[in-house]
C-alpha positions in Angstrom: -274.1 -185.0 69.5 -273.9 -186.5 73.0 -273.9 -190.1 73.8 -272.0 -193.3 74.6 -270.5 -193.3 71.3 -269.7 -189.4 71.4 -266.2 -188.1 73.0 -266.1 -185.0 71.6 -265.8 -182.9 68.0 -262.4 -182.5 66.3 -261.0 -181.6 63.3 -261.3 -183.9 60.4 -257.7 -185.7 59.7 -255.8 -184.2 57.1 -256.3 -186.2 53.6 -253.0 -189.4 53.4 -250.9 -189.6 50.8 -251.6 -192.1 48.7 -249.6 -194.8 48.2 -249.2 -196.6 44.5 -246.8 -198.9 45.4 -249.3 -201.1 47.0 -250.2 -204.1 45.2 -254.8 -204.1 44.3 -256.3 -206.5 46.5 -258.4 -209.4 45.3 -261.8 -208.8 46.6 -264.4 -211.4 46.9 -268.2 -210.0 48.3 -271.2 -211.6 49.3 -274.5 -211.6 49.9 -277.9 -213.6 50.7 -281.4 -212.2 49.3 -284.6 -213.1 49.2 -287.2 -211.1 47.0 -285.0 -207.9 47.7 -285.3 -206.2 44.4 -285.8 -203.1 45.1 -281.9 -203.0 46.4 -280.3 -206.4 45.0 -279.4 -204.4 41.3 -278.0 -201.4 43.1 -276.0 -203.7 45.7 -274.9 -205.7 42.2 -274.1 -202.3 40.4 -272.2 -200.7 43.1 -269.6 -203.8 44.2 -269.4 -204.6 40.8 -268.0 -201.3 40.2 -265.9 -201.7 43.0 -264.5 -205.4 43.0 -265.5 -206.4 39.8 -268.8 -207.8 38.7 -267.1 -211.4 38.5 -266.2 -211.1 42.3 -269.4 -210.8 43.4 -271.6 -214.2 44.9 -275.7 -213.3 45.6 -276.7 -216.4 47.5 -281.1 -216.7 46.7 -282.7 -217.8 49.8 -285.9 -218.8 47.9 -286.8 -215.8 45.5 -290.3 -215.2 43.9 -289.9 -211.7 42.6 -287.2 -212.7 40.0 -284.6 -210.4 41.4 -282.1 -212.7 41.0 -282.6 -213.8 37.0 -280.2 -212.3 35.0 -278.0 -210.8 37.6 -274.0 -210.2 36.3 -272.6 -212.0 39.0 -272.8 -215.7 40.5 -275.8 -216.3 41.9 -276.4 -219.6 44.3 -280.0 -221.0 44.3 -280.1 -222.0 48.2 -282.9 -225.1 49.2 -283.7 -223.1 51.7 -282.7 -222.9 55.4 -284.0 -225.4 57.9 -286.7 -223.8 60.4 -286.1 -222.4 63.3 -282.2 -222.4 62.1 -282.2 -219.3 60.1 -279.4 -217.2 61.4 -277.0 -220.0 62.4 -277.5 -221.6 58.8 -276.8 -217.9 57.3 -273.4 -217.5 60.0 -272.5 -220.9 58.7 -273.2 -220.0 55.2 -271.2 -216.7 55.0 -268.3 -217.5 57.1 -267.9 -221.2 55.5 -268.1 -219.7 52.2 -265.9 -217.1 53.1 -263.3 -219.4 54.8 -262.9 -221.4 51.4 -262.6 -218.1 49.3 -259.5 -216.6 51.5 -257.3 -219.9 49.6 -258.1 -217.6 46.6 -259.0 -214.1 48.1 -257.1 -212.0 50.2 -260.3 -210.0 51.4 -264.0 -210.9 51.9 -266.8 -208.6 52.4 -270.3 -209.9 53.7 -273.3 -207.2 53.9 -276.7 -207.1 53.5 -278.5 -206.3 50.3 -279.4 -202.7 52.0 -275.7 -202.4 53.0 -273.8 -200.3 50.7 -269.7 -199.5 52.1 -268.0 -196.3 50.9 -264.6 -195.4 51.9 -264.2 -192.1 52.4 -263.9 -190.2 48.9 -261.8 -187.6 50.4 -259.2 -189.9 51.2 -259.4 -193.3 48.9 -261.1 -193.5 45.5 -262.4 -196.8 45.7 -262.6 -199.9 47.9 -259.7 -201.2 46.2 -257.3 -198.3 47.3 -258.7 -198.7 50.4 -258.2 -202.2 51.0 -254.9 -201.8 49.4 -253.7 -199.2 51.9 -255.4 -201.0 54.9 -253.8 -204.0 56.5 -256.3 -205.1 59.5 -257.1 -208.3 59.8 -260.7 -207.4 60.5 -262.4 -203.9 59.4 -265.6 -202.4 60.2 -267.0 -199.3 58.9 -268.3 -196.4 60.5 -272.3 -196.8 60.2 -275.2 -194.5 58.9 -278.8 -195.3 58.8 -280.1 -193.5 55.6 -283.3 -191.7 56.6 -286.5 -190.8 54.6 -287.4 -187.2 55.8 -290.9 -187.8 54.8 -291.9 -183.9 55.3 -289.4 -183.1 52.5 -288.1 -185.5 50.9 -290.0 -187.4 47.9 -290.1 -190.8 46.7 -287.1 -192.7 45.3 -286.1 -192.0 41.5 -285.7 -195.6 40.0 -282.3 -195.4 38.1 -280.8 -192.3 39.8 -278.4 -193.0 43.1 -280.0 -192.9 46.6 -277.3 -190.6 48.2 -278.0 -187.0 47.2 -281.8 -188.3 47.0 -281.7 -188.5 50.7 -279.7 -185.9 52.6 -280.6 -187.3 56.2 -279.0 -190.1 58.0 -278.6 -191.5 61.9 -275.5 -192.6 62.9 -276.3 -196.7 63.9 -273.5 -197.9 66.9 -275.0 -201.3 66.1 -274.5 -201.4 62.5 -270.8 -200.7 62.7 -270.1 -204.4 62.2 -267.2 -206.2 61.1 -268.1 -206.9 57.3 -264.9 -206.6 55.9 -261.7 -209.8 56.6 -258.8 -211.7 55.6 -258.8 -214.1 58.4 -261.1 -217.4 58.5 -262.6 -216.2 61.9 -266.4 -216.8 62.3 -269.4 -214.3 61.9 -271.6 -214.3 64.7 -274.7 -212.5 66.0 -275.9 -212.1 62.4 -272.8 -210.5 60.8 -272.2 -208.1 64.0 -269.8 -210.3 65.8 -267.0 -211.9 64.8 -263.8 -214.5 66.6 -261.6 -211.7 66.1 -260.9 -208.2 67.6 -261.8 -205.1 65.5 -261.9 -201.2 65.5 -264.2 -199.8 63.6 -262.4 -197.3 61.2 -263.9 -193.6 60.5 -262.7 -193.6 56.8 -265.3 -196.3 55.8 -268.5 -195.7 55.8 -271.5 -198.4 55.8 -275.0 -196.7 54.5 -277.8 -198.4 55.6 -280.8 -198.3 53.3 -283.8 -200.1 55.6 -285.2 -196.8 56.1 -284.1 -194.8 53.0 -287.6 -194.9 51.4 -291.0 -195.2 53.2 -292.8 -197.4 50.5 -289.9 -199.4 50.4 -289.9 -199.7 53.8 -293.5 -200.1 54.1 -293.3 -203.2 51.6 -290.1 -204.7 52.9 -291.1 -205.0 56.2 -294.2 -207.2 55.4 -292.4 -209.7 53.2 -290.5 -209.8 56.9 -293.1 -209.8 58.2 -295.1 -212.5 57.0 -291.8 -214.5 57.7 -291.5 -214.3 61.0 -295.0 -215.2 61.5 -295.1 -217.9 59.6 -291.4 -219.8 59.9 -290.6 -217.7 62.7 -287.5 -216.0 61.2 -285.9 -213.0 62.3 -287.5 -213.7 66.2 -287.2 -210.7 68.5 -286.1 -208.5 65.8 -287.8 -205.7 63.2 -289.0 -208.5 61.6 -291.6 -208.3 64.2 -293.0 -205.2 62.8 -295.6 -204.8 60.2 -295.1 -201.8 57.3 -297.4 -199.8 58.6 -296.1 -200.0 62.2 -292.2 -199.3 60.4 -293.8 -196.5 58.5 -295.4 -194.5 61.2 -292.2 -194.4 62.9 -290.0 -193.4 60.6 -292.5 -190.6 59.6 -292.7 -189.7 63.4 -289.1 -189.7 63.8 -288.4 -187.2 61.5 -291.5 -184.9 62.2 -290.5 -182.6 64.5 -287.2 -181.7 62.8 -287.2 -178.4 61.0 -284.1 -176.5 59.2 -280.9 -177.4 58.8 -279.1 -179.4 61.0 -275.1 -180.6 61.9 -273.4 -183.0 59.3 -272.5 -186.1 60.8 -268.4 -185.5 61.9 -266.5 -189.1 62.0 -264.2 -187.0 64.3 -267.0 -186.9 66.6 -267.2 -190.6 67.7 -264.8 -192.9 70.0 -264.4 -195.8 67.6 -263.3 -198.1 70.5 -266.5 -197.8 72.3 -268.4 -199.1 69.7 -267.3 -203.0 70.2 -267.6 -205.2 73.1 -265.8 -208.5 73.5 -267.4 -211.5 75.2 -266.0 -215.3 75.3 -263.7 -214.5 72.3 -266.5 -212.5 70.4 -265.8 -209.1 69.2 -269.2 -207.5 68.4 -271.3 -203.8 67.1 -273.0 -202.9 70.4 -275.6 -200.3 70.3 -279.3 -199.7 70.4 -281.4 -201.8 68.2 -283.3 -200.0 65.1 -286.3 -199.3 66.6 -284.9 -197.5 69.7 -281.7 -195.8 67.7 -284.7 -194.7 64.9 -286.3 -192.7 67.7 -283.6 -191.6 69.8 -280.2 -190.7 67.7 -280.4 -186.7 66.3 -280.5 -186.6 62.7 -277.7 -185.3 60.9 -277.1 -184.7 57.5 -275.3 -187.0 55.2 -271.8 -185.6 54.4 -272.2 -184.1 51.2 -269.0 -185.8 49.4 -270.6 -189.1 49.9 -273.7 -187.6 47.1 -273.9 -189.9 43.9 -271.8 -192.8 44.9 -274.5 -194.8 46.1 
């Protein structure tokens, strides 16, 4: 792998002790959706498991699909956000929300429905023990875009887990953003800034579903779609794209690649070149999806991550 992001490849750390004396975090996670079922019961399944079902806040920005009815968690039934004030209302949503929960919590996680984090199995079993064992007062993972190799891959199996499903992934500079705090500073720049400084750490991964499955992706993108258009949401974004125009280049990106190719290597990547700071704003800098879909190599998922997710 070569680019900004790259220094060079090195042997994986050696596995840390674990340490039991450390007392199990409280963990509060959260979330806004809108008509995201496809993802919203896996993103309820898999924090559940990992913070507790009872931990877990799914703010509804105006569902229609009923993705939301029935959930096992709180869910928050939002008027909706004023227009042309969609990402500030959503930063002043999370981090309020957030800032009020930390009197009670000591950690907060906000990701997107399609935003799934897995410490590194080889090291932690669970978010919990990962948390417990890491101190930082802001923590952002190491990001992979979760790719649909349309030339071999099939469609999604409802009920079975997405990793080991898909075997391809791009690493996503952008998405390594800070999603995980015990400090009241502010999101920013839709959840990839924050008014804190930040490494991102190589033993969490984020998995990024947007481009996991092409129906999915086809579908999803014009719900967006239609948004954008019509409330002007999501302005100079994917959002932009219909699901045909998403489709076509996710199938294109993956065309040309044949055979076996290099595991993505934490090891490989310079964590402190993946954050910029500006006026007090620590942010994920990297190319958006669109450019990093059709110019980072593939690589292959690392195989321990298989099943979690």
């Amino acid at each position: 792998m070569s680019s900004s992001w790259s220094l060079r490849r090195r042997r994986r750390p050696a596995d840390e002790a674990r340490d039991t004396t450390v007392a199990t975090p409280r963990i509060a996670v959260l979330t806004i959706a809108r008509d995201e079922g496809e993802m919203l019961a896996r993103w309820v399944d898999h924090y559940g498991r990992q913070a507790g079902h009872e931990n877990l806040i799914v703010f509804d920005d105006g569902s229609t699909d009923g993705s939301t009815d029935g959930l096992a968690c709180t869910v928050q039934h939002l008027p909706g956000f004023r227009k042309g004030n969609f990402e500030a209302g959503r930063m002043g949503l999370a981090s309020g929300v957030a800032h009020g929960l930390l009197g009670i919590y000591d950690v907060v996680i906000f990701t997107d429905v399609d935003e799934f984090l897995i410490p590194d199995p080889a090291r932690y079993a669970d978010l919990s023990d990962y948390l417990a064992r890491r101190p930082e007062r802001v923590i952002a993972p190491f990001a992979l875009n979760v790719i649909h190799h349309t030339a071999v891959e099939g469609p999604l199996i409802d009920g079975k887990p997405i990793l080991g499903q898909r075997a391809y992934a791009q690493f996503a500079p952008l998405m390594c953003k800070p999603s995980v705090k015990r400090v009241p500073a502010a999101w920013t720049s839709a959840s990839h800034g924050i008014k804190a400084p930040y490494v991102p750490d190589p033993g969490l991964f984020m998995v990024h579903m947007k481009f996991a499955d092409v129906d999915l992706l086809r579908r999803q993108a014009d719900r967006r779609n239609e948004l954008a258009r019509t409330v002007g949401r999501g302005k100079g974004s994917s959002w932009g794209r219909s699901g045909d125009d998403l489709a076509d280049l996710l199938t294109a990106a993956t065309a040309s690649v044949t055979g076996d190719v290099e595991e993505f290597d934490p090891a490989s990547v310079l964590p402190a070149r993946l954050v910029r700071e500006e006026d007090g704003v620590h942010r994920a800098v990297g190319p958006g999806h669109i450019d990093n879909l059709r110019n980072q190599p593939l690589l292959r998922i690392p195989e321990r991550l298989h099943g979690i997710v």
